[in-house]
Each structure stands twice: as C-alpha cells, then as structure tokens.
N, C-alpha and C positions, 0 to 999 in steps of 0.2 A: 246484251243483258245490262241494266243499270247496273249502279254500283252503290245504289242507292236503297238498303233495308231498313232503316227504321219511318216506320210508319208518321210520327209526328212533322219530320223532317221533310218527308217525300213529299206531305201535302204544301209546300213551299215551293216545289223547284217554278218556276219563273224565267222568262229571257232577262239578256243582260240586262238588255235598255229597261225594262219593268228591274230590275235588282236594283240597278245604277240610280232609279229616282230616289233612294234610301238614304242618299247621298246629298247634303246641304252645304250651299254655299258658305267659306268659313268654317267649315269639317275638318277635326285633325283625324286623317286616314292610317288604320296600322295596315301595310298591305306585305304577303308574304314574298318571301324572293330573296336571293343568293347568289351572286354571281352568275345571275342568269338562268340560273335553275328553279322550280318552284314557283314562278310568279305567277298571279292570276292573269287569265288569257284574253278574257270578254269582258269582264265590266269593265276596268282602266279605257280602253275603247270606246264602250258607251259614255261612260262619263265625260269622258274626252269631246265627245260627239255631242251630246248635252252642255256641256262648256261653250260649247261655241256657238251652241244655238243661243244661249244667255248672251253671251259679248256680241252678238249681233242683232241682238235685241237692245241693246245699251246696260246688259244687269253687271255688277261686278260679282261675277263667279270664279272663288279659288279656293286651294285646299293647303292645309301643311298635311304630305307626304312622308310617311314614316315607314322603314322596311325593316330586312334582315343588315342588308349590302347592298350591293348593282343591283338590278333588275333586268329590261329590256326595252329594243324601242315601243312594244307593246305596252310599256307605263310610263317609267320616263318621257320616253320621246316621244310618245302620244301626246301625254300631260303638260311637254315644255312646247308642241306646236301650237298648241290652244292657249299657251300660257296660262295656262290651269292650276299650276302649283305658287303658293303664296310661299311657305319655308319647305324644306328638304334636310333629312336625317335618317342614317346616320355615317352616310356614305354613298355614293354616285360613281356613275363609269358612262354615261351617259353625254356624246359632243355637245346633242342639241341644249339638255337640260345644264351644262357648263358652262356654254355659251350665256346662258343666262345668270349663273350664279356669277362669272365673273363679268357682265355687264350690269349689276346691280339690282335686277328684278327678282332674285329668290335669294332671300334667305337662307344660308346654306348652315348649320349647324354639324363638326364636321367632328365627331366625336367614337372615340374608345368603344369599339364594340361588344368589351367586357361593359361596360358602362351602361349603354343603353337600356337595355333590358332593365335594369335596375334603375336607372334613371326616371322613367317610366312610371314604375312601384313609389318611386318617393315623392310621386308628383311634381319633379322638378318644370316639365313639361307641359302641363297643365290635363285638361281633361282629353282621352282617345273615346270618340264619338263611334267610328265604324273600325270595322274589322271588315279587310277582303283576304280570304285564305285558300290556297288552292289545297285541297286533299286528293288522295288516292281512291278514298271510298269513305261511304259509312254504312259501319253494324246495326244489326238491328236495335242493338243497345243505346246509340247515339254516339259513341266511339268514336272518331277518325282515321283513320290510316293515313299517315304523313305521306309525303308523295319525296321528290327527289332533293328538296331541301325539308328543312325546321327554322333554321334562324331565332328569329322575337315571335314566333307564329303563338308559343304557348303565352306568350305575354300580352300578346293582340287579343288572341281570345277570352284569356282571363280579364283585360284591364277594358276592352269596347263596351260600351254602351247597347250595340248596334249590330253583328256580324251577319256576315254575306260569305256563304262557302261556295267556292268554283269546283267540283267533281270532277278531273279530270282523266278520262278515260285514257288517255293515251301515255296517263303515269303507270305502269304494270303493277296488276293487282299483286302478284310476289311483293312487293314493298312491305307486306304486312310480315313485323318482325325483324325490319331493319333498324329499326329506329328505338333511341332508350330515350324520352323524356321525366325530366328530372321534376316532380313535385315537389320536394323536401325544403325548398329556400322558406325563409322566413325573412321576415322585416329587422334591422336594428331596434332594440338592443337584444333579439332573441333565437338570434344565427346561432347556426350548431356548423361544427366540421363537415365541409363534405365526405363522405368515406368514399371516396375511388382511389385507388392505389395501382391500377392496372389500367392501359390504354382504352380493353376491350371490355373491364366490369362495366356489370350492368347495375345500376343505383335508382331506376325509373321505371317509368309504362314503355309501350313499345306504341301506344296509341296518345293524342292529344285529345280533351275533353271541352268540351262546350257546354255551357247551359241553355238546353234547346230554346227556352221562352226569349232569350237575346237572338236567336234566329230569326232573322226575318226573310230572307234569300236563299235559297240554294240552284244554282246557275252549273248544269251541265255541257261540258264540254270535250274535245278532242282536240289537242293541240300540242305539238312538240315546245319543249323548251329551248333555249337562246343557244345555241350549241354551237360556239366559236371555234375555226380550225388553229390550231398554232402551228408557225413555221419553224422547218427544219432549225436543229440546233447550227446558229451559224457560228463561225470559230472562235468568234470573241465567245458567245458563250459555252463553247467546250473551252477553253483557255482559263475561263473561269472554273469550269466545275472541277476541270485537274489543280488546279489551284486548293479549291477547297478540300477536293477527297483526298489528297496530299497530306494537307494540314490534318484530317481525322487518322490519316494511317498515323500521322507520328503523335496524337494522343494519344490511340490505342498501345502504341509502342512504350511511351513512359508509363502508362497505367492511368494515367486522368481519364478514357474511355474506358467502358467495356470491348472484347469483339465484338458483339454485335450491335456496337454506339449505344444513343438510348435515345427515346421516343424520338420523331423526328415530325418538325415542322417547316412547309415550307408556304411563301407565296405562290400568286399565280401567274405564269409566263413563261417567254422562252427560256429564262437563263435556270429557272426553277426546273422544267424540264429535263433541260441538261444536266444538269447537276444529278436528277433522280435516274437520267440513262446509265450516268456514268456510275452511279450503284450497282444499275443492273448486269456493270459489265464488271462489277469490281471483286473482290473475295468475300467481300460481307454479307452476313447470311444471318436469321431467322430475326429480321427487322419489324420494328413498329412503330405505329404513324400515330399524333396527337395534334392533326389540325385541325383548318378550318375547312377549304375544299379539296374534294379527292382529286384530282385529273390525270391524265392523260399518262404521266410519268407513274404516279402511283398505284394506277391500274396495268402497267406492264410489271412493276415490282409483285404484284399479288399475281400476276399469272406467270410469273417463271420462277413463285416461289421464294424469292428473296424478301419480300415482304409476309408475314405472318397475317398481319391483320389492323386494319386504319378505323380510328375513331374518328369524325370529322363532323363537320354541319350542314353539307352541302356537295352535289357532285358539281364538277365544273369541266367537263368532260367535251373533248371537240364533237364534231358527227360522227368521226370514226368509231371512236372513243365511246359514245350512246352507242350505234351497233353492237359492238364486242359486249358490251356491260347486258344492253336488252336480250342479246341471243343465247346467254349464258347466267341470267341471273339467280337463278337457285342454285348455282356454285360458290358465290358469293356471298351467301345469306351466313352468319356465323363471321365473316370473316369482315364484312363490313358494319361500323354500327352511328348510325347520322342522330346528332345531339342536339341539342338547343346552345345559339351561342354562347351566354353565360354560362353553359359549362365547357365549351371546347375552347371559349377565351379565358377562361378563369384562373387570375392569377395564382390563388391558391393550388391547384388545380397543377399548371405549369410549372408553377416550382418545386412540386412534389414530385413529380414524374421525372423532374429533369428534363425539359424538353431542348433538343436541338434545334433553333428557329431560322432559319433563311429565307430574308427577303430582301424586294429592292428597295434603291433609291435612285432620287433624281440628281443629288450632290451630296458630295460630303466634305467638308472642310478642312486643314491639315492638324486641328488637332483631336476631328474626332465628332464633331457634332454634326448630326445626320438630317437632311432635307427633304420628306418622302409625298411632298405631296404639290407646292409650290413653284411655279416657273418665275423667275426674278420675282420671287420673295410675294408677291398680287396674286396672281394666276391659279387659280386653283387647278389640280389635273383631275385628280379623284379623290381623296381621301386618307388620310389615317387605315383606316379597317383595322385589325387587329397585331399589326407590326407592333406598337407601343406594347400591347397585352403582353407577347411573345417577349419584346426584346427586352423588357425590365426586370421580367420574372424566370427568364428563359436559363438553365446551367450553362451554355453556351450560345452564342448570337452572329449571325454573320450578316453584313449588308454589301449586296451584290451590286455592278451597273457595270457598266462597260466605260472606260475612261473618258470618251469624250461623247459630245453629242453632237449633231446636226452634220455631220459627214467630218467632224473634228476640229468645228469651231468653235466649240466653246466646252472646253474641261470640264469633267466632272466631278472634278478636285482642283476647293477654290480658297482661299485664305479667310473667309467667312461667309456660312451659308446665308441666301438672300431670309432664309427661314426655317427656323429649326424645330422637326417634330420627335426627336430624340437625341438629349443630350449626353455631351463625350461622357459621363458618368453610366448609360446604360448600355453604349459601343462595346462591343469586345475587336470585333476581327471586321476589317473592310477586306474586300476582294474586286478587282478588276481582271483584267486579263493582263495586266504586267505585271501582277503579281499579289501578293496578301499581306497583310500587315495585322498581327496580333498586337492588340494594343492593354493587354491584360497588365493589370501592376506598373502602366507605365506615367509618368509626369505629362505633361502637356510638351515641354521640348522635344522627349525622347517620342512622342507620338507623333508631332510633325517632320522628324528626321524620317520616320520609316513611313510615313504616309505617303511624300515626298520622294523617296527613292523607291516604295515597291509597286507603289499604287497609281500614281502621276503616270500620263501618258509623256514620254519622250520632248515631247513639242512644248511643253508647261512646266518642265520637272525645275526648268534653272529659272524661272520668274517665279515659280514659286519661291525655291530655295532663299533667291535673291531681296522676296517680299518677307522670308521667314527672319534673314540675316539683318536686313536696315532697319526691321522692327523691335526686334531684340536690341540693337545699336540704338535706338534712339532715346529709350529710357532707361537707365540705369535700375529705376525702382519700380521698373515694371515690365520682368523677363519674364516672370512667371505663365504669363498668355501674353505673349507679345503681339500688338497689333497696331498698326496704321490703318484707324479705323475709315477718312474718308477714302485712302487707297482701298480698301478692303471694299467698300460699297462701288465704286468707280469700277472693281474688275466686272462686275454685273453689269455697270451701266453701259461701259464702253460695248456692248453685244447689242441693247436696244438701240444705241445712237448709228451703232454698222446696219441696222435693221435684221438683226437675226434671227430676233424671238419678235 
C-alpha cells in the first residue's frame, strides 16, 4: 500500500534519476540525515550518477551539501566518489568525504549544531535552493510523518526554494506520533522563551509541513538506514564508565545530584555505551535522556526499565538494536519522542533541564582544554556536532577517551592541544581509564596536578609532570598557565616525524 495520500503530492511521485534532474550545478542542497539514520536513499545516488556523467563530459558539476549530522555512504560517500560536493556542513563521519576535506577539495564548514538551523534563518549561508527529505509517509492533508530522524529536516523544508521527498517504506508507519516538531522560533529581535521544562513535554506538531507548490519530486522507496554494529565494551571502557558512575554516586551522596541524577546526555560510541550498561547495572532508577541520538545503551535502559523516557533527534541504533526497536515499536510510542535539532541542542534548553552531558575526545591537555575533532592540530576526523552545545551549557560535563592512542603511542593527555574545540573554562570533569579528574573551582595549576596524576597514562605521567615543572621554573611572571610553548608543539611533532599519524 503507498504511503502516499494526499492527492496533489501523489501526482509527483517520479524515479530518482527524473527527481535528481531538479538538482543544478552549484545547488546548495538541504538533505535529511543523522547519524546515519533518516537520510535519503535514491536520489544522493542519482545525483551522484548524473555527476559523473557531467565531469566526463568536461562540465564542472558540484554542490555545497548541507544535513542534520553524518549521513551514509549512500550520500556522502557517493557524493565524495564523484567528487560532487563543492562545501560540506555541518558535520561529517564519512572516510571518503574526509579524505577530501583534508586534502583541500571540500570546503568543510564545521559548525555547532545548535547553530546551524539558525544559521540558515539568518542567511548567514547564503541561498538553500533544494531540499532532499526522507519521510515516513504523507496524509491526505499534506502532512509528513517524520521517519527515524528530524535533524534541520523542518528548516530544509521551510528555508528550500525547491523540495524532493523520499517515502520510505521501510521507515514503520508506527512513527506517526513520535515525533514533537517545534514551530514557535522566531527571528531576532522577537524570540519568546521556549516553554519545555520536562525532557518528554511536548511544545510542537508530531508531523513536519511542506508547501506542496515547492514540491516538485516525490521519490518512493524501500531501503534500511546506516545501521552500525558497536563493539563489545572493552576494558578501557568499562574502567572508564566505573570511573564516572563512581563520581555520580558521590554527587548524589553530598546532595549536588538528585537519586535519580538529572536528564542525561551522551555521545555516540563504545565508551558512551559503556557508561549507559553500567547504569543498567547500577541502583539508579526512573532516569531521563535529553540528547541527540538514541542507541544501543539507551534502548536497553528503556527496556529494563531504568530509563523512563529519551527526548532525542535521531535513532543511532546498531542492526540489532533496529530489530528490537522495529519488532516492538508501539511499546515505545509515549516513551520516545525525536525533535528537531535546535531544540535537543538548545542551549537554552540544556541549561534548564540541567543536562548531564558525556562525550569524547581525541586529546586533552594538562590544564583542561579539550580537542574533539582534530589529529595534529590539520586533520579533520568528523566534527564538532553538538559536544560544544552540551558542554557549555550542560549542569555537569564529562569528556571521556581512553589514555593513549595507536596501541600507546601517543598520549591523550598532552601539555597543549594541537587544537582546541572547548576551552578549560567549559571542562568540568576528564575521565580516562586511570582515572577522573574533577576540575570544578580549580586554577590552572591545581588542574594539571590532577590531570597529571589521575588521568595520564603511566608511560607519560613523568614527562608530563616534568614539562609542567621546567615551565613553571622558567618564568617567574608567568606560572599562571605555564608553558614552553615550542616544546609544547614539538610533543605533536616528534609523532609525525616517528611517522605515527
């Protein structure tokens, strides 16, 4: 049965490759997608395919690529074979399309995903020509039914010139009713308070809205989304999540938590995982989530009970992980509810709730300033995404990694990060697996004393110490952040010149 009832709309549906001609060289694209969840499945493809029919014609065909987050190699990595994409925003997870951002050919714009959305509205970006959006279905009304993300999806449809909807049949029609998107923003100078006060209020539609006369495409399909396995928790990060549930017992203990903590935010990955097993196994009980994607840990918390209910913008759920949620989803309805990212990154938002925010990085420094996206300081990995939203505005903050990297050559705690995407002013707490280091009310000394002894892997802890002591010894009038700054850039270098990185 289509999924397809309203009549205006239905007289559009079209194949990709007919959707994909909509599409002009020099197009800035909004296209939907999440951490792999939600993204369109056939045009990206076509287009792709059309790309390369132009550059083997001699034409110069490219687009600036605009999403929620990651996508899949069904966009990205279709897009970065063709070399199809001119800029890319406002986040990537993509080898092939990095490969090219840090060889010089994309444009990568690598920005706050509270931001984007808004950014957008102010035109900072200039004109969004198309919209590619996958949905769940449409009402006879013209309606949408979101499918297993939202992201920028209501900001693509509202800000395109141009929209192309993907129908995807294999998103379950149950979706209707998971979803609260938020109408009420306005422009400066004439923003009003958001009113959400509770993880799981609802302040919105449960449907996204289109103006059918911007329809030009509607493109049915059948297609699973990006659905990555994650590996078992390995010890570093159980070493880590006991670390952290450690430190919440003995907040709850002085009174700075509640029992049952408060909203709870994490990244995506093993050590995040971990962390969320280690809830399931822990005393804490009728918990609530205020991220961005649900996965894998979060949906064991909602099935044994220990989680109450996750407001979030995206599933990000392995294969398994789709099974359980597909074979069982009208048990779930009430208890999950997927948002637009401006509001599940919304600082406002996060500082009212109190959110608990854990995620990773790739280094941090001894007094506190965090490197979340960068390899020697060039290198892009993926992104920002919304670690900055979380970690600035967040009641508490923790940045997770495991002490060293590449089988333990090269520390993850360094006397200056090669690049800093949150500084020691929005740090609260680092965590590795030798330990945790609350850096709350402290000076910059007393932060690399304990970054130093809890956090330092064994192998690093005395050149560190040693780099902390002769920098302090070298200027009299300038202990305050002590630094020997070409030493400081050398401890990076000496890793490319052994050929590491």
């Amino acid at each position: 049965m289509t999924r397809i009832s309203c009549p205006e709309l239905a007289a559009k549906v079209m194949t990709a490759v007919d959707a994909a001609a909509f599409i002009n060289p020099g197009d800035s694209v909004g296209m939907s997608g999440f951490t792999g969840a939600g993204y369109p499945k056939m045009v990206p493809q076509a287009l792709a395919r059309r790309i390369e029919r132009a550059h083997g014609n001699g034409e110069d065909f490219k687009i600036e690529l605009w999403t929620g987050a990651s996508t899949a190699p069904e966009v990205d990595g279709a897009l970065a074979d063709v070399h199809g994409i001119d800029k890319r925003l406002p986040y990537n997870s993509d080898p092939k399309l990095r490969a090219l951002i840090n060889a010089g050919e994309v444009d990568y714009v690598d920005a706050h995903l509270s931001h984007s959305a808004q950014h957008v509205w102010f035109g900072f970006y200039g004109n969004l020509d198309v919209a590619v959006v996958e949905v769940a279905a449409i009402l006879p009304n013209g309606l949408l039914v979101p499918g297993s993300s939202i992201g920028n999806n209501k900001t693509w449809l509202d800000q395109a010139d141009r929209v192309i909807l993907e129908v995807n049949s294999w998103q379950p029609r149950d979706f209707e009713g998971f979803h609260d998107v938020y109408y009420g923003a306005r422009l400066p100078p004439y923003r009003t308070p958001i009113q959400l006060t509770h993880p799981l209020q609802r302040i919105g539609d449960p449907y996204l809205r289109v103006d059918p006369a911007k329809v030009v495409a509607v493109v049915e399909t059948n297609h699973p989304d990006r659905n990555s396995p994650f590996s078992a928790p390995d010890a570093n990060s159980q070493a880590i999540a006991g670390h952290l549930l450690e430190f919440l017992r003995h907040e709850v203990k002085i009174g700075r938590l509640p029992a049952n903590l408060l909203p709870l935010q994490s990244g995506v990955g093993n050590i995040a995982n971990a962390v969320l097993a280690g809830l399931n196994d822990s005393e804490f009980e009728n918990l609530f989530a205020f991220t961005e994607v649900l996965q894998d840990g979060l949906l064991d918390l909602l099935d044994s009970g220990k989680l109450t209910a996750v407001s979030a913008t995206s599933f990000g759920l392995s294969p398994g992980g789709v099974r359980r949620f597909l074979d069982n989803v009208s048990s779930y309805k009430g208890r999950i509810l997927l948002r637009s990212e401006e509001i599940s990154n919304h600082p406002e938002l996060i500082r009212r709730l109190g959110i608990i925010a854990i995620n990773g990085m790739i280094e941090a420094d001894i007094y506190g300033n965090v490197n979340s996206t960068h390899v020697m300081g060039s290198s892009i990995m993926n992104g920002i995404g919304g670690s900055g939203d979380f970690a600035r505005n967040s009641y508490l903050n923790f940045f997770v990694s495991p002490s060293t990297a590449k089988g333990g050559t090269i520390s993850s705690i360094v006397p200056m990060v090669s690049h800093v995407d949150h500084t020691e002013h929005d740090v609260q707490v680092l965590v590795t697996e030798q330990g945790l280091a609350d850096l709350r009310g402290l000076s910059p000394s007393e932060r690399a004393a304990k970054i130093i002894a809890n956090c330092a892997h064994p192998d690093y802890r005395h050149r560190l110490q040693d780099y902390y002591d002769r920098a302090r010894a070298a200027r009299k009038d300038a202990r305050h952040t002590p630094h020997l700054l070409t030493e400081a850039l050398s401890w990076h270098q000496n890793y490319l010149d052994n050929g590491q990185m």
